[in-house]
BAMARNU-966940 format. One record per residue (C-alpha): residue number from 1; residue in three letters; chain; y, z, x. Coordinates in steps of 0.001 Angstrom, whole numbers, plus 500000, padded with zeros to 6 digits. Each point is the difference from the previous one (the first is absolute). Example, Ala and Ser with C-alpha at 12.3 -4.5 7.8 and 13.67 -1.06 7.14 Angstrom:
// residues 2
- n; res; chain; north; up; east
- 1; ALA; A; 495500; 507800; 512300
- 2; SER; A; 503440; 499340; 501370
***
This chain:
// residues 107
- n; res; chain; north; up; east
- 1; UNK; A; 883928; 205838; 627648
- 2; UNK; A; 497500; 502902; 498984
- 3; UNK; A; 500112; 501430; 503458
- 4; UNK; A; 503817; 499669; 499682
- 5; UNK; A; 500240; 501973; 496520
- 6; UNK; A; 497132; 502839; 500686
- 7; UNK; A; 501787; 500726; 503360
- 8; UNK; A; 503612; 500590; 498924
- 9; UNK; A; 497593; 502115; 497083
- 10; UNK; A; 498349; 502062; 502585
- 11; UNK; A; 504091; 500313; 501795
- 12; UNK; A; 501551; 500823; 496793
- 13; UNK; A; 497368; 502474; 499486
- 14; UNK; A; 500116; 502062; 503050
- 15; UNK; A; 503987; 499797; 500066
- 16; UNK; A; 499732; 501889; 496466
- 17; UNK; A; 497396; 502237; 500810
- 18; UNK; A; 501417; 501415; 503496
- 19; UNK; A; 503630; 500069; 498196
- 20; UNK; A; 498230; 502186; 497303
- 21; UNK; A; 497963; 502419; 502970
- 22; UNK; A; 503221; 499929; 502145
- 23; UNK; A; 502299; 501390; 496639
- 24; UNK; A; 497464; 502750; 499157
- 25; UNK; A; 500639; 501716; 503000
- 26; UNK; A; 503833; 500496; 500178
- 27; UNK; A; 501994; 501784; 498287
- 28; UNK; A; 501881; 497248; 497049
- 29; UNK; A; 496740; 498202; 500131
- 30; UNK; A; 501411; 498779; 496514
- 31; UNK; A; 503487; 497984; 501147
- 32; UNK; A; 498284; 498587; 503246
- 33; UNK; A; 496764; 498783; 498175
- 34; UNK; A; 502761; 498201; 497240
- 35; UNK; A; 502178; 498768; 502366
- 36; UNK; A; 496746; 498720; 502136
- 37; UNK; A; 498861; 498539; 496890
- 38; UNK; A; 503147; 498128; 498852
- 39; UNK; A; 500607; 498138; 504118
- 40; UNK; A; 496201; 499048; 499590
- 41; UNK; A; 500661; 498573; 496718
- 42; UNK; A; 503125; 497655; 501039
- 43; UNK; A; 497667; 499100; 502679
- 44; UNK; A; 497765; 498906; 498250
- 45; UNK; A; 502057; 497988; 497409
- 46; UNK; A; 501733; 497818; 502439
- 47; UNK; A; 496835; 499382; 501644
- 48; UNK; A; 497798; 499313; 497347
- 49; UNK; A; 502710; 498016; 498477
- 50; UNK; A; 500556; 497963; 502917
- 51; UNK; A; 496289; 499410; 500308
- 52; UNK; A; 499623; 498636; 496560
- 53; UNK; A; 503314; 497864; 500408
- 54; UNK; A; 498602; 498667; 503047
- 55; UNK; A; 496237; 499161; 498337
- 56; UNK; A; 502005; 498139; 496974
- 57; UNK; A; 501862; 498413; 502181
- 58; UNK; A; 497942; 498185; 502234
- 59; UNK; A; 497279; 499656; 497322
- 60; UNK; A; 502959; 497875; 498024
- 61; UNK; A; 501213; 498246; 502744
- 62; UNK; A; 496021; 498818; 501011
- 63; UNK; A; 499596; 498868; 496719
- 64; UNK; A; 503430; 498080; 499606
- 65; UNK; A; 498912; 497986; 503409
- 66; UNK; A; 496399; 499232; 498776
- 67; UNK; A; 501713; 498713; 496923
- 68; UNK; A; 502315; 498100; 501917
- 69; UNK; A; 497743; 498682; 502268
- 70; UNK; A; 497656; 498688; 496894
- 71; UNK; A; 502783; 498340; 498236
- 72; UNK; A; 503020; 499657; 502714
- 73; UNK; A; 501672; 498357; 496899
- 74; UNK; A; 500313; 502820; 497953
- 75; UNK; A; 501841; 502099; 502710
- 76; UNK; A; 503245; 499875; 497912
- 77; UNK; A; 498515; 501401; 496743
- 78; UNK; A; 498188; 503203; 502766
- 79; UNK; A; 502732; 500811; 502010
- 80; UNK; A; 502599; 501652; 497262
- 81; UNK; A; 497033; 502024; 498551
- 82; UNK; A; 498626; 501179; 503169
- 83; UNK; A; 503456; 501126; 501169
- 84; UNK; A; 500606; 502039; 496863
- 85; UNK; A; 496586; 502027; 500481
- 86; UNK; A; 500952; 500513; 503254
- 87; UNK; A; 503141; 501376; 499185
- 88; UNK; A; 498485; 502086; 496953
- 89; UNK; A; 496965; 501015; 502722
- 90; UNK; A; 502952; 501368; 502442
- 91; UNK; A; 501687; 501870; 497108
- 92; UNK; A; 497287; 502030; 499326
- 93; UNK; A; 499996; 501190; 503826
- 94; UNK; A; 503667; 500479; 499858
- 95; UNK; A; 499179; 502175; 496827
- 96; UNK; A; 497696; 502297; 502469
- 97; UNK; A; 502534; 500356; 502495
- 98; UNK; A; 502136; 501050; 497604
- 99; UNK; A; 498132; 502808; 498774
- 100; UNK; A; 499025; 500547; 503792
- 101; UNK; A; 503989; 500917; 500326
- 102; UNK; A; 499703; 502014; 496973
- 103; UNK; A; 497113; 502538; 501140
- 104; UNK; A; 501673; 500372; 503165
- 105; UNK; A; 503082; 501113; 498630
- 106; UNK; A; 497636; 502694; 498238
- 107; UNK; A; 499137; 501726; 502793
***
């Protein structure tokens, strides 16, 4: 997971850093470098709020099973809970690809 998270780092990095070299040598560097800016932004929501959607997700779903599987009786009373994170987990990415929409209709 740490290799995961310091290489989309070292990606996000270089993506801002070449946008900012490429902008300084046209003409308008200013619009370009914003516009740049905003696309790598609604990137970046909808994928890191996929990502995190996707963690929570699983991670709730593991532990509903091992609960299940501990105490198959109490399945009932772990179902309805589990499916209302899940649906609270998925409006959070919804949420980011909202606001993915939004920046692109900034630019």
């Amino acid at each position: 997971m740490r290799r995961v998270l310091s290489l989309m780092t070292v990606v996000a990095s270089v993506l801002v850093s070449s946008s900012f070299a490429l902008a300084a040598e046209t003409a308008g560097a200013a619009d370009s470098s914003a516009k740049a800016m905003i696309a790598l932004a609604a990137g970046l929501a909808i994928g890191i709020g996929a990502l995190g959607a996707a963690l929570g997700q699983g991670r709730m779903a593991a532990a509903a099973m091992e609960s299940i599987g501990r105490n198959p009786n109490a399945a009932d009373k772990i179902q309805l809970p589990m499916i209302l994170g899940l649906a609270f987990i998925e409006a959070l990415a919804l949420y980011a690809f909202v606001i993915a929409f939004f920046l692109q209709g900034k630019i």
